[in-house]
Legacy VTK file of the C-alpha trace (Angstrom):
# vtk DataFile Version 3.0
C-alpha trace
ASCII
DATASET POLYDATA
POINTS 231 float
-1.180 8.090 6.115
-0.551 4.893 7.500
0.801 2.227 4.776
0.150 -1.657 5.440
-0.455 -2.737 1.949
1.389 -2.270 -1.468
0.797 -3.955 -5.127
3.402 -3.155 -7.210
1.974 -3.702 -11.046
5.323 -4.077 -13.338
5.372 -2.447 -16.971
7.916 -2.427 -19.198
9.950 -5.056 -19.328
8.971 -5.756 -23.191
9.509 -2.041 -24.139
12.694 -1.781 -22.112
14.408 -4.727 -24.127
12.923 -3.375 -27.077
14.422 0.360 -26.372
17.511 -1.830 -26.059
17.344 -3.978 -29.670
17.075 -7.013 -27.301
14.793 -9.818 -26.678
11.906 -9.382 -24.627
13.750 -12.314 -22.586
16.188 -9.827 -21.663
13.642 -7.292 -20.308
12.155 -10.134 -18.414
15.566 -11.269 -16.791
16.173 -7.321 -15.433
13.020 -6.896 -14.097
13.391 -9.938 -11.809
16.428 -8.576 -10.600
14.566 -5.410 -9.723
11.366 -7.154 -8.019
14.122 -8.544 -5.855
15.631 -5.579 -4.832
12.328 -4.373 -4.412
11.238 -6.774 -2.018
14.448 -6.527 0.044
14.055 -2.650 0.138
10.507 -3.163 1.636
10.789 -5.265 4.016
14.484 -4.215 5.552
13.240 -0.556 4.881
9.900 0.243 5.867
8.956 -2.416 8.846
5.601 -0.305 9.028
4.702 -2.162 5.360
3.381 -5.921 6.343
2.006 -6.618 2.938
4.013 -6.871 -0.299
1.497 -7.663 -3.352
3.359 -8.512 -6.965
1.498 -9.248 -10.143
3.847 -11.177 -12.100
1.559 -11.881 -14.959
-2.007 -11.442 -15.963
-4.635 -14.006 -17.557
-3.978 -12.425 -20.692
-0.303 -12.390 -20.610
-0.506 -15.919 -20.644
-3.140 -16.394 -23.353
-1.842 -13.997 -25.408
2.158 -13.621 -25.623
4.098 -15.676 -27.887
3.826 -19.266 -26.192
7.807 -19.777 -26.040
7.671 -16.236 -24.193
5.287 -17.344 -21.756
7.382 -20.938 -21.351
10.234 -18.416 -20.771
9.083 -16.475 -18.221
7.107 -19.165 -16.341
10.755 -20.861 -15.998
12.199 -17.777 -14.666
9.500 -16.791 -12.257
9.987 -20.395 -10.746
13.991 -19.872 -10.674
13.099 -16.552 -8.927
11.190 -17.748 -6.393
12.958 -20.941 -5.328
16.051 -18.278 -4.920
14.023 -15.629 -3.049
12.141 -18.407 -0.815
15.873 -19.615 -0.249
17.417 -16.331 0.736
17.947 -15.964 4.723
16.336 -12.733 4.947
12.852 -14.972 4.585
13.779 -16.543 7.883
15.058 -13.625 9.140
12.107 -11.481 8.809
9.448 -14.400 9.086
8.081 -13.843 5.505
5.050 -15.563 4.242
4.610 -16.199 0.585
2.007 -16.852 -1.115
0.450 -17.299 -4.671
-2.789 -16.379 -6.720
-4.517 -16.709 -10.114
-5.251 -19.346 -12.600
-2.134 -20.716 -12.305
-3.112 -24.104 -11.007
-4.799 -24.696 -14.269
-2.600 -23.413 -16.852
1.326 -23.710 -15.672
3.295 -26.918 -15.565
2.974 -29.630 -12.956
6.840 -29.114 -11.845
6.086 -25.722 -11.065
3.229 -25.945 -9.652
4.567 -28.268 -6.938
7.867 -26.006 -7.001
5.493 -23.199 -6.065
3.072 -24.915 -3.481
6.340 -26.151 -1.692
7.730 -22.512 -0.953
4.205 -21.880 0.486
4.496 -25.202 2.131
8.059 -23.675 3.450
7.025 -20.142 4.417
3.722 -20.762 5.873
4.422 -20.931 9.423
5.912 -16.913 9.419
3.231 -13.782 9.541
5.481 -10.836 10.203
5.743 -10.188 7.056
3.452 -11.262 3.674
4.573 -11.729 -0.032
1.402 -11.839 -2.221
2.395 -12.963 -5.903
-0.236 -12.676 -8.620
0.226 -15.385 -11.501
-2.212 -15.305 -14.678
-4.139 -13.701 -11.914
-7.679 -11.959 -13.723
-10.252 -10.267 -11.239
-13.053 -11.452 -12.826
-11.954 -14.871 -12.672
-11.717 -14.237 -8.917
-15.267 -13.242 -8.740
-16.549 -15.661 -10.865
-15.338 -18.992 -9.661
-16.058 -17.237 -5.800
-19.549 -16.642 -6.424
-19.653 -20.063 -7.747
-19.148 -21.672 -4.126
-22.391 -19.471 -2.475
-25.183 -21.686 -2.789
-28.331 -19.635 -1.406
-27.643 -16.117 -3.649
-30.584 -14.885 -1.566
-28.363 -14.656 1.824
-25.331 -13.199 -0.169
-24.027 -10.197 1.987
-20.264 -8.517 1.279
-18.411 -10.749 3.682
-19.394 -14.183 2.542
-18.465 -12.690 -1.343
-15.238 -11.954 0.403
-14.832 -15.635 1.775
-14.590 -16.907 -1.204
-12.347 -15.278 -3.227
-8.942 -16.359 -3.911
-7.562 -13.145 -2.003
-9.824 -13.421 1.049
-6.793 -12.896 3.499
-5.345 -9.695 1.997
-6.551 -6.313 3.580
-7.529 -3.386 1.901
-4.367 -1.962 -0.701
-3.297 1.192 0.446
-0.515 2.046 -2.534
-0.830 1.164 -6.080
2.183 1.806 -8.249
2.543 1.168 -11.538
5.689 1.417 -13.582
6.221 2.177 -17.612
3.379 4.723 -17.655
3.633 6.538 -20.821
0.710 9.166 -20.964
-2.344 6.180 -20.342
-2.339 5.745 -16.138
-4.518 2.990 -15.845
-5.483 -0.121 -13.684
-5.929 -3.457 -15.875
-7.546 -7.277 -15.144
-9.820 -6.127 -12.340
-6.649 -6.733 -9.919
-7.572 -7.287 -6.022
-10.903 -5.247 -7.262
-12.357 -6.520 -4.124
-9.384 -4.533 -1.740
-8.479 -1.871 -4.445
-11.828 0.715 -4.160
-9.830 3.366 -1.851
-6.373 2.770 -3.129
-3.950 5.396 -3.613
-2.705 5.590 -7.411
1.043 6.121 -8.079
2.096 6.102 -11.716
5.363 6.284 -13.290
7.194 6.349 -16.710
9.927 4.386 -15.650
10.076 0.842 -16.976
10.186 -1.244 -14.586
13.662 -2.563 -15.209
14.802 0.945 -14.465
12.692 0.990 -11.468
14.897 1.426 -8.359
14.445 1.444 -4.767
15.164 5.106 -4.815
12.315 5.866 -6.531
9.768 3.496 -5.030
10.812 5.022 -1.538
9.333 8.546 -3.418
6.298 6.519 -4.353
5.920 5.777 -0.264
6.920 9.445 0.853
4.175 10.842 -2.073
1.495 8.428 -0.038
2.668 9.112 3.680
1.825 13.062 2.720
-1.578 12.812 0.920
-4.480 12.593 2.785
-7.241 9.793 2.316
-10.495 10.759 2.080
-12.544 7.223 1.634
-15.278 9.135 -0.846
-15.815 12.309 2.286
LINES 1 232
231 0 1 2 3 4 5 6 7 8 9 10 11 12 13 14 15 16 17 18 19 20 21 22 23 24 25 26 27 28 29 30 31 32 33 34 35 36 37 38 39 40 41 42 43 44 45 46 47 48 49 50 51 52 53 54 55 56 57 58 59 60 61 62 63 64 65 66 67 68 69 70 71 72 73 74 75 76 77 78 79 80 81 82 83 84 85 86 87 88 89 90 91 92 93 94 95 96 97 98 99 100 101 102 103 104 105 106 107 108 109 110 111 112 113 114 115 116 117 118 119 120 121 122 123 124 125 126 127 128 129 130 131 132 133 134 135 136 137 138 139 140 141 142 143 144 145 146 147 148 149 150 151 152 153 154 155 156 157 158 159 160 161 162 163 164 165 166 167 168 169 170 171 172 173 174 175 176 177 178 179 180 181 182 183 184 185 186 187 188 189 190 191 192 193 194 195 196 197 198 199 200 201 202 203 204 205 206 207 208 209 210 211 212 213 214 215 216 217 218 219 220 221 222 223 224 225 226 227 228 229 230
């Protein structure tokens, strides 16, 4: 099967640090490392891929994590980025990066401009697309989307589409999600509206211990299955 679109859905980092007798700062620290290597495995390694979709944290992570945690990782997922958004394979491969959720409202005004200023940066490339999800919620999607359609009587799929954050991304081809212990499972509604025919791919690994090796076996395990769409 062809494969345009992936969301990668990190677990683990917590329980990895934890395995460890670490902080959960620790866990969070590896995992970028690996969600870079990730992204440089995609798009050097599978030109076929054009989107790259990343939830870095959920609604509730935010709400409900220690706050210093969350003030932690919010300062390292804006380090992250200003390094990836920096690194020369974004010019070289004319990536485009972008950023969704309720972030807007609940981060920091530095990072908030730090973040609208790689999109500012990166917007002019479409070869490739980096979709980040931060204290992204589906539901919140919908609702503040269904907010902006005035006459409810004319409502039709495509103008719900138009006005959801995510009304650029295609359809997700390849779910995978990491530190699967026994409970596979989808959380926070993510991209409901471009998830109903995705392909599932769940793993025990945590995601710090998530290498390229094994996401390339997530891609081969799609590329041989064959996709039905409810035939």
């Amino acid at each position: 099967m062809n494969l345009k679109h992936i969301l990668l859905i990190p677990d683990g980092n917590r329980r990895w640090a934890k395995n460890k007798k670490m902080q959960a700062s620790n866990g969070h620290k590896i995992g970028a490392n690996t969600t870079r290597e990730l992204f440089k495995y995609i798009v050097t390694s599978h030109p076929h891929i054009k989107y790259c979709s990343f939830w870095a944290m959920s609604k509730d992570n935010f709400i409900k994590r220690p706050k210093k945690e969350i003030n932690f990782l919010i300062k390292l997922i804006d380090a992250e980025i200003q390094e990836f958004a920096n690194d020369p394979l974004i010019d070289k491969k004319k990536v485009c990066v972008k950023f969704y959720g309720a972030y807007e409202k609940l981060f920091d005004k530095k990072t908030i401009s730090d973040l609208k200023k790689v999109e500012k940066r990166t917007e002019k490339y479409s070869d490739f697309y980096v979709s980040i999800l931060l204290a992204y919620n589906g539901k919140d999607e919908l609702m503040e989307g269904l907010k902006k359609i005035k006459n409810i009587k004319t409502v039709n799929e495509n103008k719900i589409k138009q006005v959801l954050w995510t009304k650029d991304l295609p359809a997700v081809d390849l779910i995978v999600r990491t530190g699967v212990e026994g409970d596979p499972h989808l959380s926070g509604n993510v991209l409901m509206w471009q998830t109903d025919y995705s392909q599932l791919y769940f793993t025990k690994t945590l995601y710090p211990d998530f290498t390229t090796n094994e996401l390339g076996l997530a891609i081969e395990d799609y590329q041989k299955r064959e996709k039905r769409k409810g035939k």
